[in-house]
N, C-alpha and C positions, 0 to 999 in steps of 0.2 A: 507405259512408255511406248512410242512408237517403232515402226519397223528402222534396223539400225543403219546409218548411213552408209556403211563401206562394207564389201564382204571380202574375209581373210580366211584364207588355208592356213591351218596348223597341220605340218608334220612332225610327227613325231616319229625319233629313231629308236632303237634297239637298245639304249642304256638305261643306268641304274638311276641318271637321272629326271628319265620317262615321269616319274612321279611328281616332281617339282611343275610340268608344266602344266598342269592340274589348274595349278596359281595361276599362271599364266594364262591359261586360258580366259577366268574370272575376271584378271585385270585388263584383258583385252575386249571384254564385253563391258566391261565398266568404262572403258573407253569409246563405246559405241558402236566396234565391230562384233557384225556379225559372221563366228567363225564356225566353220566347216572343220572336225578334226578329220586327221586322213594318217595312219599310225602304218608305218611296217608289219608288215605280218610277223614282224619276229619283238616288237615292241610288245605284243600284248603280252607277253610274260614276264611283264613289270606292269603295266599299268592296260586294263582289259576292254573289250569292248562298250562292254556293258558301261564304264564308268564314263565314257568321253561322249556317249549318248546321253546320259543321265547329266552331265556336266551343261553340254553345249544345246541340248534340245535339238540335235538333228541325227538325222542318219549317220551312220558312219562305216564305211568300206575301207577294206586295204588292198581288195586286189581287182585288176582292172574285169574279172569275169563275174563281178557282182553288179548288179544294176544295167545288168547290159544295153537293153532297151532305150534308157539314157545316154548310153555311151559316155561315162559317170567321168573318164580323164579332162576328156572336153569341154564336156559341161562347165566342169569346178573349174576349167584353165580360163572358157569366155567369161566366165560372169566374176571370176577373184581380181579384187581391187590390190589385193598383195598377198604374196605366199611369203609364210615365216615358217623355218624347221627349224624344232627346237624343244630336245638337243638332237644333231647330229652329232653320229659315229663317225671313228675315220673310214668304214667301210662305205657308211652312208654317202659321203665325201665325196671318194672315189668312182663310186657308182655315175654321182651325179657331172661327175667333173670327165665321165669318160661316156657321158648319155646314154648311160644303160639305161633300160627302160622293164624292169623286171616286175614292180608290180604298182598300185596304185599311185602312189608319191611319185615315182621317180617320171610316172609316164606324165604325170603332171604337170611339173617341171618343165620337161621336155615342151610342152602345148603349150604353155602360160606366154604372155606378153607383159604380166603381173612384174612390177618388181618384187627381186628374192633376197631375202634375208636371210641367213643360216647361224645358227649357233650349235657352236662343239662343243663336245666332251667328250676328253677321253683320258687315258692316263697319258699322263707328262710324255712317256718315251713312244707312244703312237703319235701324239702332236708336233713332236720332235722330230719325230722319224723325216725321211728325207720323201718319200713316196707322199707324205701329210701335205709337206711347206710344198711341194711339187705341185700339185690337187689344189691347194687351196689358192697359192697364185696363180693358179690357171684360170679359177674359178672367177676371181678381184676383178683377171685380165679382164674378165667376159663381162665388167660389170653385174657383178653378185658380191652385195655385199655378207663379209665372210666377219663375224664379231671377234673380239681375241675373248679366248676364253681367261676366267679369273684363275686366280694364284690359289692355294688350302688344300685342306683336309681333303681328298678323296676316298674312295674304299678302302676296307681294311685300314691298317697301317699309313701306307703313302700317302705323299704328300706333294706339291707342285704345280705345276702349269697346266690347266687342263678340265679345273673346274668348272660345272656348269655355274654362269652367273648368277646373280639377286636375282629377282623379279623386275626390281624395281630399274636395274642397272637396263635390264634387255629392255623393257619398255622404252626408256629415257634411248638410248639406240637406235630401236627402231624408227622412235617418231623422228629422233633428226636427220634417220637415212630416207624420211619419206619429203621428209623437206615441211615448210609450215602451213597449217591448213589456211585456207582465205574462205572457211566457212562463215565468220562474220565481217564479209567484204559489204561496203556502204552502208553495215549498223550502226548506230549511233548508242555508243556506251558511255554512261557517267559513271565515275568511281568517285569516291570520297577515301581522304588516306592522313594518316598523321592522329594527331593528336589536341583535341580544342581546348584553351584554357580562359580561364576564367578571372580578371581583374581582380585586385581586392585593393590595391596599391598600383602607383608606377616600378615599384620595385615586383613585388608578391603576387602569386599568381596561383588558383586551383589546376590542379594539371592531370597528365596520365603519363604512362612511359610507351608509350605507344613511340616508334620510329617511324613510322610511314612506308617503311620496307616491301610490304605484304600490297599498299597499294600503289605504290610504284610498279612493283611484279606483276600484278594484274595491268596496269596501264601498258607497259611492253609486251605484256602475250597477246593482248586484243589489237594491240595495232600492229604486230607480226600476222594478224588470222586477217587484216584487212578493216579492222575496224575504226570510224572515228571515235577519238576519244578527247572525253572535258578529263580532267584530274580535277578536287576541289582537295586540296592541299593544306594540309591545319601543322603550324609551325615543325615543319619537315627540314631537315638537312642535307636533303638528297640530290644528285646532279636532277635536273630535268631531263624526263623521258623524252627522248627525240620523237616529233611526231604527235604529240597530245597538247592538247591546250591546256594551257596549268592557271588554275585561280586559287590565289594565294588568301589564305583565310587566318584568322588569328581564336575567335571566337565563336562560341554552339552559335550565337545571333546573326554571326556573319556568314559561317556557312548555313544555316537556315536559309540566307536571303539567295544564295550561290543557287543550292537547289533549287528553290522558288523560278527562278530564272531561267535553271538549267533542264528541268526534269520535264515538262512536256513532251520537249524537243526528241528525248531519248525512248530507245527501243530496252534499254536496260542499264538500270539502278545496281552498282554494288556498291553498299554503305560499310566501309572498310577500316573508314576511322573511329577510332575511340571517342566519342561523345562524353563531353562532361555533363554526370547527371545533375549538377545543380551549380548556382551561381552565389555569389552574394547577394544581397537583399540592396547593399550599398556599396559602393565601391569610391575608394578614397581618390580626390584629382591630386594630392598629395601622399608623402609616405607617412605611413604610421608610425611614432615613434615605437621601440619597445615596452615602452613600459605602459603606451597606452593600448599594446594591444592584448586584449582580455578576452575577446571572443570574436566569432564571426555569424553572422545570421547568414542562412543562404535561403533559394527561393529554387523550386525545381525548374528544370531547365525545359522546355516540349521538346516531348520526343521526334525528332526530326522523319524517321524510318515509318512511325507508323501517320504524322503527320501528312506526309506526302503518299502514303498508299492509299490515303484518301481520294487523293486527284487523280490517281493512276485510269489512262485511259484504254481499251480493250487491246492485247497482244504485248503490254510491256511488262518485263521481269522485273521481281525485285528480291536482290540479295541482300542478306545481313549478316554481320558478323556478332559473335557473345564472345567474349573472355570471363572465365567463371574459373570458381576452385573447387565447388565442389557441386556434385549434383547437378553437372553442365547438360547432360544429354536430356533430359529430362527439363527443366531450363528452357533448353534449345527449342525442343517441341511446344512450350506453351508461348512460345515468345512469334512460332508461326503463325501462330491462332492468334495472337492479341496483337502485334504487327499488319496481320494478313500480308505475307510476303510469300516467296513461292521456296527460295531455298534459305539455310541456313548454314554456316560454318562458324562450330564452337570448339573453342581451344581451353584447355586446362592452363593458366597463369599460376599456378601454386608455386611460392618461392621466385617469382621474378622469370618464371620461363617463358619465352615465345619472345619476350617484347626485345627489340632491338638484335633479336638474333638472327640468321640466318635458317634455318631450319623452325621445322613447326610441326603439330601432330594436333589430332584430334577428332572430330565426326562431321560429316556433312550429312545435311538432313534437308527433305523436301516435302511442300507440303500433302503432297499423295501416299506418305508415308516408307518412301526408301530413304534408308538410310547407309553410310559409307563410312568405316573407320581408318583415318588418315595415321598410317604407322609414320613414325619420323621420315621429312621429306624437305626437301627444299621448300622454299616460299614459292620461289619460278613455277616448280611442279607442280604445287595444290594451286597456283593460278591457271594455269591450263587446263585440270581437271572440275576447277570451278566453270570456267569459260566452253568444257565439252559440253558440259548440262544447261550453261546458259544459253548455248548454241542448239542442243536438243530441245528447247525448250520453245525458240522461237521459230523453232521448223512443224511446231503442233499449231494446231487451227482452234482459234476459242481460247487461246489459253488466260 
């Protein structure tokens, strides 16, 4: 992987949920920042130096008489593309909201031009407190975004307002307080989405349950990031994504002929639709009676994904999708070698899941051998996190 686009400060406060950002970190490098942690000196008695070195792969300082020579506040403040704390304390809060500058974090803060992020935790009656809402709409005034922290379980016993959020919640957060990337401004992306079916009759038809959902989702995030987008559309029920040019396809032949057409043109291939792996041999210009239907011959269908990575010309990406039930990630990886694609995204279907739903899980795999386990997530989300890597992708040379 190459050097990462954006650099981010992680500060970390003095709480119990010092530990949680651990995650956070990971998902913020899987994001493709690269982050700098920078912990209160009273933080390490949750979670230590040693471990946010070992996490993040860099130095790590909490007080500004470390690294002098650098002049280490500075530094992090010119070169950070965004400062995120998280979690802050209510003490942490007020520090910052009253521009104390007592040791690495705070003097950071203070230098930064970075937009700030902050996330709290604390118990319910510090968030409460009047001295808290005081501090933190001071903080909003000043344009600093200030998150609400979640509802649950805290230490001990208690219970309330004041939990550190999900991972997943802070992430989804941040990116909409940084506003949408235009990292694929003037790329040219094909997606394929829906489901191809397969004539046998004017009635009867081979199909899938595939809704088109997953590349619909992918068409709206790439044209929020700036991109042109074709959609090749296989009997979808969906509004039209504003902004994408939709081709309406019915059958694997017809979208065959879509690509054929479309895929030169493009910097990146996601083949998102359900492909029918086979056809009939014959298909009736009439309907079949019942009693004369007794069987169906089919005839396999050419694989479209690995058809067209034939033609693929130097610097274009190509993605796939598997729905599998069992022994998918394994699957996944032999399907990059005998495709020659660059990523994959495989979902487990057992029992009817993923198709027509709103949420989706599973692994994202590429062919240099990283791989990413997708815990339950929106479609939206796992398009954006496909779309980081497509985008990381096309900012390498040779690829």
């Amino acid at each position: 992987m190459s050097e990462p686009k954006k650099e981010l400060v992680l500060g970390v406060g003095a709480g119990i949920a010092a530990y949680k950002a651990c995650d956070l970190l990971r998902r913020l490098q899987d994001f493709g920042f690269g982050v700098t942690v920078v912990p209160t000196p009273s933080s390490l008695n949750f979670v230590g130096k040693t471990t946010w070195e070992a996490l993040s792969g860099r130095q790590v300082n909490t007080q500004v008489w470390e690294d002098v020579p650098n002049v280490a506040h500075i530094a992090l403040a010119d070169r950070s593309d965004y400062l995120l704390v998280a979690p802050a304390t209510a003490d942490l809060i007020a520090r910052i909201a009253h521009g104390r500058a007592d040791d690495l974090l705070t003097n950071v803060v203070l230098a930064t031009q970075a937009p700030i992020f902050i996330v709290p935790a604390m118990h319910p009656q510090m968030w409460l407190n009047a001295a808290t809402i005081a501090n933190v709409e001071l903080l909003r005034a000043r344009g600093i975004t200030v998150m609400e922290p979640h509802v649950g379980r805290l230490t001990g016993s208690d219970s309330g307002i004041g939990r550190f959020p999900d991972t997943e919640s802070i992430i989804i957060a941040f990116k909409a307080s940084i506003g949408p990337s235009q990292d694929l401004l003037g790329k040219r992306i094909l997606i394929t989405a829906g489901g191809t079916r397969e004539e046998i009759d004017p009635v009867r038809y081979i199909g899938n349950r595939s809704s088109g959902k997953q590349g619909y989702a992918l068409a709206a995030a790439a044209i929020s990031r700036g991109a042109r987008v074709q959609l090749i559309a296989a009997n979808t029920h969906l509004p039209d994504v504003a902004g994408a040019e939709i081709i309406k396809v019915g059958s694997t032949a017809q979208m065959h002929t879509a690509l054929e057409a479309a895929f030169a043109e493009c910097d990146a291939l996601i083949m998102c639709a359900a492909v029918a792996d086979a056809r009939p041999l014959q298909s009736s210009a009439h309907k079949i009676k019942s009693k004369s239907f007794e069987k169906i011959e089919l005839t396999p269908n050419e694989d479209l994904l690995a058809s067209v990575a034939h033609q693929r010309r130097s610097g274009q990406i190509l993605v796939g999708f598997a729905a599998e039930t069992e022994d998918g990630f394994a699957n996944a990886q032999r399907k990059i070698e005998t495709k020659g694609i660059d990523l994959i995204y495989v979902n487990d279907v057992s029992g009817g899941a993923i198709f027509n739903s709103e949420l989706t899980h599973g692994w994202i795999i590429d062919k240099d051998g990283y791989s990413k386990e997708i815990a339950e997530t929106t479609k939206d989300t796992l398009a954006n996190e496909l779309l980081d890597m497509v985008s990381h992708r096309l900012g390498l040379p040779n690829v």
